[in-house]
SERO-4910 file (N, C-alpha, C, O; in steps of 0.05 Angstrom, whole numbers):
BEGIN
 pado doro    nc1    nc2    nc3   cac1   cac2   cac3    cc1    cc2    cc3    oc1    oc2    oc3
  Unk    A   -572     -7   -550   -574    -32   -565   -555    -53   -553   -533    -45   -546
  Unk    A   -561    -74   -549   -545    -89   -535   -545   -121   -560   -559   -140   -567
  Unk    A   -508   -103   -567   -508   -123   -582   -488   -148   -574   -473   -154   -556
  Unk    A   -494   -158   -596   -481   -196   -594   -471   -212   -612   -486   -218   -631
  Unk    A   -449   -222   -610   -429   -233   -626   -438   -263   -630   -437   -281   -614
  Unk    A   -447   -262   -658   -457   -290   -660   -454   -297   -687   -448   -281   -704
  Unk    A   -460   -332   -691   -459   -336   -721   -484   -332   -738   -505   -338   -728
  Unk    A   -483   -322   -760   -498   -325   -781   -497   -346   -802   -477   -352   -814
  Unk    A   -518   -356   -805   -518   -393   -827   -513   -375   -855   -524   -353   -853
  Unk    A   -504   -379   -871   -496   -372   -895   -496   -399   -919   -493   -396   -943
  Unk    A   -499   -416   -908   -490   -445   -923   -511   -450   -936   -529   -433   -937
  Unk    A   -513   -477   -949   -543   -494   -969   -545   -510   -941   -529   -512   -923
  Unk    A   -571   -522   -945   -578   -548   -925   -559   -562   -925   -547   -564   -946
  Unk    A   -551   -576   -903   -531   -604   -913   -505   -594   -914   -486   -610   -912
  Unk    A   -497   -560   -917   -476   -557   -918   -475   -534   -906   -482   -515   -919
  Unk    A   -467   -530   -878   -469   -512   -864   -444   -502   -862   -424   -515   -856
  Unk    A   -445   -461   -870   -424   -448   -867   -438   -422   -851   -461   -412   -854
  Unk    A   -412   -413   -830   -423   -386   -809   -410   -362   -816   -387   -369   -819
  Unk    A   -411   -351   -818   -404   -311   -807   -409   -303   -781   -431   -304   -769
  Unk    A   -390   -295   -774   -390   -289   -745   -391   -262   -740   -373   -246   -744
  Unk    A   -411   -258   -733   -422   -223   -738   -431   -210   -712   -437   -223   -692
  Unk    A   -432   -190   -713   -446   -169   -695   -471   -157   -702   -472   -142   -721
  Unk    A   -493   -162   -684   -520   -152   -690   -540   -151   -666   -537   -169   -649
  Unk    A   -559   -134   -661   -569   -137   -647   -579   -156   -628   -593   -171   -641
  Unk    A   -578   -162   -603   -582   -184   -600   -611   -188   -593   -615   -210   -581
  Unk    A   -634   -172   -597   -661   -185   -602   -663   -185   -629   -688   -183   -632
  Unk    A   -658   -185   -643   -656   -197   -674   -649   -224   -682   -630   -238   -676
  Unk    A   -673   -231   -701   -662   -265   -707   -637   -269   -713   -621   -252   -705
  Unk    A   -627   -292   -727   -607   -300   -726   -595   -289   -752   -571   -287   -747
  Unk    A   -599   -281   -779   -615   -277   -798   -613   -245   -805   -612   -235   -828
  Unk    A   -611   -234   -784   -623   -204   -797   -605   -193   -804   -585   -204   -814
  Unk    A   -609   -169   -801   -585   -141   -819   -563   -140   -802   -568   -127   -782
  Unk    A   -539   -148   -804   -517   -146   -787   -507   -119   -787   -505   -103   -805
  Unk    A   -503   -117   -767   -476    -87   -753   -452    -85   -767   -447    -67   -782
  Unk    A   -435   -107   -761   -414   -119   -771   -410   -146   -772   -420   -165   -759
  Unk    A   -384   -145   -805   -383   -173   -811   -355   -182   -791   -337   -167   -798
  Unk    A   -346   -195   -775   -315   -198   -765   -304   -228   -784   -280   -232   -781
  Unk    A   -319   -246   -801   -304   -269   -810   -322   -292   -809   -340   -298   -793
  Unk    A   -308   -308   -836   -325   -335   -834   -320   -356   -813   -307   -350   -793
  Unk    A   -326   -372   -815   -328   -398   -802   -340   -422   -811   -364   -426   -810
  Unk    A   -319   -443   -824   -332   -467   -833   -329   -499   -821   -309   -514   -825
  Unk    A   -349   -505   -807   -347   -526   -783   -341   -552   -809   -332   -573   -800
  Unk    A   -344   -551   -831   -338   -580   -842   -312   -585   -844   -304   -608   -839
  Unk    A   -298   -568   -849   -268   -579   -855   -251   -586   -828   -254   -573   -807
  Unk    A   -237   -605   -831   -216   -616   -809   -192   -611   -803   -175   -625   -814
  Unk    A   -183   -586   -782   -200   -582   -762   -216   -553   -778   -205   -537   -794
  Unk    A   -239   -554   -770   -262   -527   -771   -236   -508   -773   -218   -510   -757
  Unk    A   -237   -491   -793   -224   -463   -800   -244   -435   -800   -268   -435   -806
  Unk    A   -232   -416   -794   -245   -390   -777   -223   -365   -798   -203   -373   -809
  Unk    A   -230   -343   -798   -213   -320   -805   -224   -299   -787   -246   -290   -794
  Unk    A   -217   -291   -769   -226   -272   -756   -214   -239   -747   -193   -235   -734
  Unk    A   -230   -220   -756   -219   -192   -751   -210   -181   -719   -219   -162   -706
  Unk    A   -189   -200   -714   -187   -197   -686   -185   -165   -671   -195   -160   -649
  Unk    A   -175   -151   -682   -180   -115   -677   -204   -107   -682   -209    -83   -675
  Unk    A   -229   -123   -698   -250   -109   -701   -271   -120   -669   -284   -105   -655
  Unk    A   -267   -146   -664   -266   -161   -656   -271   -147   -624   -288   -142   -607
  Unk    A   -243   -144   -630   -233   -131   -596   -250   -102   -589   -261    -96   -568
  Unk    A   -249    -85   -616   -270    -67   -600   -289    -72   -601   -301    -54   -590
  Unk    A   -307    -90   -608   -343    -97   -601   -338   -113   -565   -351   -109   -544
  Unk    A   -319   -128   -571   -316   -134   -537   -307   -112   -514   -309   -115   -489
  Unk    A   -300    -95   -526   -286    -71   -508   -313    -48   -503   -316    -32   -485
  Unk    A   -333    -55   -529   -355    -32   -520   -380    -54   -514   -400    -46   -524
  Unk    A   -383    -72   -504   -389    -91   -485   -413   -108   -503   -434   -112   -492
  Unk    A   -409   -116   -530   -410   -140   -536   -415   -166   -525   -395   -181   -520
  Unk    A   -437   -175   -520   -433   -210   -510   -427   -223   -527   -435   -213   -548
  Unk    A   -415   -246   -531   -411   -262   -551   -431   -296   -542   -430   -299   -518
  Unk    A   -443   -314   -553   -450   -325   -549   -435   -344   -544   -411   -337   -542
  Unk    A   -440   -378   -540   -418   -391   -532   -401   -403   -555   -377   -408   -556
  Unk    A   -416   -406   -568   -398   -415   -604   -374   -390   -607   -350   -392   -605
  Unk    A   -394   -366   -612   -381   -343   -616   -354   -343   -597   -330   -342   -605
  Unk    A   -361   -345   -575   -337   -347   -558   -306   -368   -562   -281   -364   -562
  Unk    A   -326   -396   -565   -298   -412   -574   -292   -406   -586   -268   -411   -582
  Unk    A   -294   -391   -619   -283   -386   -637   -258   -362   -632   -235   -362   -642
  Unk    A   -268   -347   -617   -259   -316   -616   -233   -332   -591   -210   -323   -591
  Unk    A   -237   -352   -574   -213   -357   -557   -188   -376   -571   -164   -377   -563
  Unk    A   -199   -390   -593   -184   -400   -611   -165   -380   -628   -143   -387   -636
  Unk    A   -175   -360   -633   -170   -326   -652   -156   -310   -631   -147   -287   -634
  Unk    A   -156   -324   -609   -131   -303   -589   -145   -278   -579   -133   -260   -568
  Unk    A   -173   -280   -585   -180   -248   -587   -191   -248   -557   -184   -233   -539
  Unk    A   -205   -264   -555   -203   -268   -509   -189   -264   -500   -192   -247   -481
  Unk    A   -155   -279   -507   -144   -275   -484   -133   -235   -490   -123   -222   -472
  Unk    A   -134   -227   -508   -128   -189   -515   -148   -180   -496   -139   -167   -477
  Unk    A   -172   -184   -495   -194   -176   -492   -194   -182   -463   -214   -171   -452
  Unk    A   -178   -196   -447   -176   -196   -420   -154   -185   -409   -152   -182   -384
  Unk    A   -131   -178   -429   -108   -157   -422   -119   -136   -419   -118   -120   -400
  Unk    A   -135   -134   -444   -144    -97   -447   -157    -83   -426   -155    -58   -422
  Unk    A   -173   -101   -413   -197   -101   -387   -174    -92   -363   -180    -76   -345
  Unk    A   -150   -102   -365   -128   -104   -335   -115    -72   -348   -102    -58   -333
  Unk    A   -118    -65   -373   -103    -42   -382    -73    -47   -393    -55    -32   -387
  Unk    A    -68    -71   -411    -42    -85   -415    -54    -84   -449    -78    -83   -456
  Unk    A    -28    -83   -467    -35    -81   -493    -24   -110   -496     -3   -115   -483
  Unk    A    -38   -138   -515    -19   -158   -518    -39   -169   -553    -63   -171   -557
  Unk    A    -19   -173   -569    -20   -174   -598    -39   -199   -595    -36   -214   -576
  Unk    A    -64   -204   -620    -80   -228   -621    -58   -244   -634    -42   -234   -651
  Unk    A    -57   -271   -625    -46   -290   -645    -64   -320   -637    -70   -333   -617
  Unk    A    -70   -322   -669    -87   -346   -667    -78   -366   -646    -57   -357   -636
  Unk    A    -84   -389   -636    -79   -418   -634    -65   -438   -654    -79   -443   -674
  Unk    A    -42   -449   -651    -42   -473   -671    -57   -492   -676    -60   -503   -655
  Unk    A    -68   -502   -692    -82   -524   -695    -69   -552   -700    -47   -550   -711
  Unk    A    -74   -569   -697    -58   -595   -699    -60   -596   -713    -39   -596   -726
  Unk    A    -79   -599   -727    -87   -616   -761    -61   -608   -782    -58   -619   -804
  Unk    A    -46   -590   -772    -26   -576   -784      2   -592   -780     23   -584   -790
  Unk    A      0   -614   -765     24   -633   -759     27   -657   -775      8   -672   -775
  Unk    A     49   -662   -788     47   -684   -813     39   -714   -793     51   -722   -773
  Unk    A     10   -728   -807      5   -749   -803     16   -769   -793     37   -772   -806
  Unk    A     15   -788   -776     29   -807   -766     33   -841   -790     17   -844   -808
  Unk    A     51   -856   -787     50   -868   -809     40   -889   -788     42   -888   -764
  Unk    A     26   -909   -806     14   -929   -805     28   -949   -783     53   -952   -787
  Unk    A     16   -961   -762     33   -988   -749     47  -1008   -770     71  -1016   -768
  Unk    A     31  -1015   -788     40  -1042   -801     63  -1023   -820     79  -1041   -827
  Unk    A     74   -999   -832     97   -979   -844    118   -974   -824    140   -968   -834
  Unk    A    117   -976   -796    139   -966   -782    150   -991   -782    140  -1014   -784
  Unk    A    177   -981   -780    202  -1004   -789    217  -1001   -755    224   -978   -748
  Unk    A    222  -1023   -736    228  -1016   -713    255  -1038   -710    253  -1061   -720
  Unk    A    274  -1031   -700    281  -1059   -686    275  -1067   -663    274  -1053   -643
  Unk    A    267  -1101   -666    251  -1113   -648    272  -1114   -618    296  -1114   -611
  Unk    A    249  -1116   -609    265  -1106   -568    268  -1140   -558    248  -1152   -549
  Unk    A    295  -1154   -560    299  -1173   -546    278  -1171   -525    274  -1149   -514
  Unk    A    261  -1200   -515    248  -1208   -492    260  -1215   -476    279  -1229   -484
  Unk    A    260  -1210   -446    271  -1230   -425    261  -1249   -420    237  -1248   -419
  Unk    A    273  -1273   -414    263  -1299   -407    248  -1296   -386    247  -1274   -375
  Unk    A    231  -1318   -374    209  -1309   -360    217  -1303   -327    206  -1289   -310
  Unk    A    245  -1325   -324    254  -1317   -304    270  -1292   -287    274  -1288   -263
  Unk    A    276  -1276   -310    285  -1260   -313    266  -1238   -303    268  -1226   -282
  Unk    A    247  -1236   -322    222  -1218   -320    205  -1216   -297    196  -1195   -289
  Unk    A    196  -1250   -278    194  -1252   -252    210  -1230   -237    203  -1210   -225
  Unk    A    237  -1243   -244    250  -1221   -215    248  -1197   -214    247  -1185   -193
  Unk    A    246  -1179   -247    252  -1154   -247    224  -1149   -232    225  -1141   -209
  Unk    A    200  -1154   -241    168  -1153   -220    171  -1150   -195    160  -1131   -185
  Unk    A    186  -1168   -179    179  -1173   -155    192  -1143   -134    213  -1132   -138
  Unk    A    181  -1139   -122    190  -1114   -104    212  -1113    -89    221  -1135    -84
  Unk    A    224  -1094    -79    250  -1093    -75    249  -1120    -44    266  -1138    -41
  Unk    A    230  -1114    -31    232  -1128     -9    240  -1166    -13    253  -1182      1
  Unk    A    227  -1168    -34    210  -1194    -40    247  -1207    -55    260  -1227    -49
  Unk    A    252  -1178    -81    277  -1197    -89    297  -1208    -73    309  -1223    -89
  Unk    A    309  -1210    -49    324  -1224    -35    314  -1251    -37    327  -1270    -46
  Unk    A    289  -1249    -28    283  -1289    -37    276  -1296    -55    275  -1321    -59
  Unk    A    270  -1280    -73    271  -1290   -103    306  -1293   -114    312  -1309   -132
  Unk    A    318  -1285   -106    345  -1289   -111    351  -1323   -104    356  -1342   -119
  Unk    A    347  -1323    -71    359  -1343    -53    348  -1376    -72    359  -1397    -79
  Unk    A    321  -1366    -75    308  -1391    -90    319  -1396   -115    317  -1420   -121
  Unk    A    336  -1375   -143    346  -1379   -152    374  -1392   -148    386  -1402   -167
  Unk    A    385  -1391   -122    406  -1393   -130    414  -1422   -120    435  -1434   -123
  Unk    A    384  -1433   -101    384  -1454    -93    372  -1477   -123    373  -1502   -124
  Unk    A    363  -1462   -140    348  -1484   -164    376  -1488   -175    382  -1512   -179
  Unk    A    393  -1473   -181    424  -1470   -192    441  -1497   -184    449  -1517   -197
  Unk    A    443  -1488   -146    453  -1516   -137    444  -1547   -148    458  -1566   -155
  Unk    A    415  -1544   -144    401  -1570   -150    414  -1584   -166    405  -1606   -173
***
């Protein structure tokens, strides 16, 4: 039987939720699963997953394809990169990915409170521009407008 790690739709129309399962892979999408390894719900921000990463690892170890969804999920779930130790003969623990969405929000431009950055005058700002070669005569001309 050559099976394959894929999602199962579980959701209403309009509101699409997956199971990420193991089942034959000439079987619809749909049919009697092997095994359940975890949900998967693409609506929420960012998309959240629970995955049986040890169940996981042996359907990939007894040669499991995973499809390509299946896959990003399972490399997000840490369970790829085990699953490519285990292949070299190295034992290394699944641990998910962090997700950002998990980092407190940034505050608003017009809320951040800054102190404002003195401008340089424009002459000023000329010289700092001009390249190392160039500032010698940007100097000389200043220092001749000075005399004037």
């Amino acid at each position: 039987m050559p099976a394959k790690i894929r999602l199962k739709k579980v959701g209403r129309k309009g509101q699409p939720s997956y199971r990420v399962v193991v089942l034959d892979g000439r079987k619809p999408r749909d049919a009697k699963v092997v095994a359940d390894l975890g949900p998967y719900d693409p609506k929420t921000n960012p998309p959240t997953f629970e995955i049986d990463g040890d169940a996981a690892l042996k359907w990939l170890l007894e040669g499991a394809k995973p499809t390509r969804a299946a896959r990003n999920i399972l490399s997000n779930a840490g369970v790829l990169s085990a699953w490519d130790a285990a292949k070299r003969g190295k034992t290394v623990p699944i641990e998910a990915k962090e997700l950002k969405a998990d980092e407190p929000k940034k505050q608003p431009a017009a809320e951040v409170k800054e102190t404002p950055v003195e401008e340089a005058p424009a002459e000023e700002a000329a010289a700092e521009e001009t390249p190392a070669e160039e500032a010698p005569e940007a100097e000389a001309e200043k220092s001749a407008k000075e005399e004037a």
